[in-house]
C-alpha positions in Angstrom: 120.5 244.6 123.6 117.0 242.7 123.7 119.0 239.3 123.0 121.7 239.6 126.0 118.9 240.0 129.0 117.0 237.2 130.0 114.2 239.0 131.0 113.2 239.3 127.3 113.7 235.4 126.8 110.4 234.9 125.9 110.4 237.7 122.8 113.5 236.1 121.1 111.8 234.1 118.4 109.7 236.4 117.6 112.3 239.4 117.6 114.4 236.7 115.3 112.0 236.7 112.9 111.2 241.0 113.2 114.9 240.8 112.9 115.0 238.5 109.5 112.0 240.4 108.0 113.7 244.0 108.6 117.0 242.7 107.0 115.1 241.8 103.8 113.7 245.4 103.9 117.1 247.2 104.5 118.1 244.9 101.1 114.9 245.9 99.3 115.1 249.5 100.1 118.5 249.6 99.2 117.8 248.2 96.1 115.0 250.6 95.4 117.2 253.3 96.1 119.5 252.3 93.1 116.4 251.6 91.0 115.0 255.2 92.2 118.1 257.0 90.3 117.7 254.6 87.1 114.6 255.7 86.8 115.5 259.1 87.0 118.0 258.6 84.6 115.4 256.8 82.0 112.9 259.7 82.5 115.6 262.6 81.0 116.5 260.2 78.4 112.8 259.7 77.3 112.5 263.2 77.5 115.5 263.4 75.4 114.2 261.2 72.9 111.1 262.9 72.9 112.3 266.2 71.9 114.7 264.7 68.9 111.7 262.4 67.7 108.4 263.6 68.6 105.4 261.4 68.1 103.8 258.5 69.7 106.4 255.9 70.1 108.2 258.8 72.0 105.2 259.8 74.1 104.6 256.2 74.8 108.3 255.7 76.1 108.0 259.0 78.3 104.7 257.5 80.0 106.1 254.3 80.4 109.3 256.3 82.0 107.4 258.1 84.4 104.9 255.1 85.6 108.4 252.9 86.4 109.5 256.3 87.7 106.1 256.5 90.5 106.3 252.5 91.0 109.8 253.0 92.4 108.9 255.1 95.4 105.6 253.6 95.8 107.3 250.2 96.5 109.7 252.3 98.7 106.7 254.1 100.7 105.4 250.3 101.1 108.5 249.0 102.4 109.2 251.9 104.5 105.3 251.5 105.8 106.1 247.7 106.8 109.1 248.8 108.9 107.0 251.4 110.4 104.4 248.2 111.0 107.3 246.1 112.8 108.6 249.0 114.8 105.4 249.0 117.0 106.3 245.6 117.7 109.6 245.9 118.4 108.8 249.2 120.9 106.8 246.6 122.6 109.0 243.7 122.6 112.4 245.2 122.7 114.7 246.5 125.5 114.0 250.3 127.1 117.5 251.0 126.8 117.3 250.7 122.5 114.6 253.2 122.4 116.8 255.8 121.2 118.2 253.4 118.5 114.3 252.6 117.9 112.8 256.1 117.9 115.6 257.2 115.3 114.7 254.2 113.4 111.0 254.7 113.3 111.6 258.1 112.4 113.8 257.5 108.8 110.7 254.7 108.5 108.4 257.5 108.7 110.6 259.9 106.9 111.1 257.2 103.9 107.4 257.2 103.1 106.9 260.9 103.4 110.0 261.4 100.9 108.6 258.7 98.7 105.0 260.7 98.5 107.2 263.7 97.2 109.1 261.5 94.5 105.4 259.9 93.7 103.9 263.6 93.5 106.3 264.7 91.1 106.0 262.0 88.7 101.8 261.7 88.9 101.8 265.4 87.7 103.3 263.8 84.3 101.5 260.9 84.2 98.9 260.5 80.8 97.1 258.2 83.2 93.8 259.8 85.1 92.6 256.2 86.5 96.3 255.8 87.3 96.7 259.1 88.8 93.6 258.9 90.7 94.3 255.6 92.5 98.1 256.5 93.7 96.7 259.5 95.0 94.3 258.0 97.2 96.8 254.9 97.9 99.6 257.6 99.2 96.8 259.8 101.3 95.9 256.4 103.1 100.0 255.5 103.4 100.8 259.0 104.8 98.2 258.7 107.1 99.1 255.3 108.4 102.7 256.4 108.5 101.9 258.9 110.6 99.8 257.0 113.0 102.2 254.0 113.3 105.1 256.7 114.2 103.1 258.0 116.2 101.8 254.9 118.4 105.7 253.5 118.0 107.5 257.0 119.7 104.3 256.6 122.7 105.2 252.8 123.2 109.2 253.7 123.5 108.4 256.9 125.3 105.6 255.6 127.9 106.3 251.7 127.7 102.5 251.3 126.8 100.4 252.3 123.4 
């Protein structure tokens, strides 16, 4: 809607380029969404092999299972935090009468990183890794945090037309 007005000339570059940067998301989040259920799948099969041949080079492939099985949704809460990032720009830049569109976008944004914390959760309570555990932790508080904030400050923007 922003591109048909001419009153929002002067935002078209840079909405191109919003634009080019949130396609690459959609792609990459699509993709981690396929890798998300992989993962999955390699975690009960780790555990299956772990329970027919206990012993370290079982308990090694389990660990290694359930770190790709955290990475997943913490590239996923990362990507959904960049869209979350872009949508305050686009709340600024972009037409009033998308804000509907936009607030329903921001919102899976913000709803992405808060359903990738859960996936990460789940898998740091098997990790073997304290250092490992320790720093997700404190990386997801400060991402659920910021996800929160920038949802926040996106929905006032579309909802007031200033932050």
């Amino acid at each position: 809607m922003t591109r048909k007005k001419k009153k929002y000339e002067a935002n078209w570059a840079e909405l191109e380029e919003i634009q080019a940067e949130l396609a690459g998301l959609r792609d990459n989040l699509i993709d981690l969404a396929k890798r998300d259920a992989n993962s999955y799948d390699m975690v009960l099969e780790a555990i299956r092999q772990r329970n027919a041949n206990p012993g370290d080079e079982a308990d090694k492939a389990y660990n290694d299972a359930v770190r790709e099985a955290t990475e997943v949704p913490r590239r996923t809460a990362a990507a959904s935090l960049r869209v979350l990032e872009l949508s305050v720009k686009v709340a600024v830049l972009g037409s009033r009468a998308a804000a509907s569109d936009s607030g329903v976008g921001i919102r899976l944004a913000e709803v992405g990183v808060r359903g990738a914390a859960l996936n990460i959760l789940i898998n740091l309570k098997d990790s073997a890794d304290p250092s490992y555990v320790r720093t997700v932790g404190e990386e997801l508080m400060r991402s659920s945090e910021k996800a929160e904030a920038l949802m926040r400050e996106a929905l006032q923007i579309l909802e007031t037309g200033s932050p």
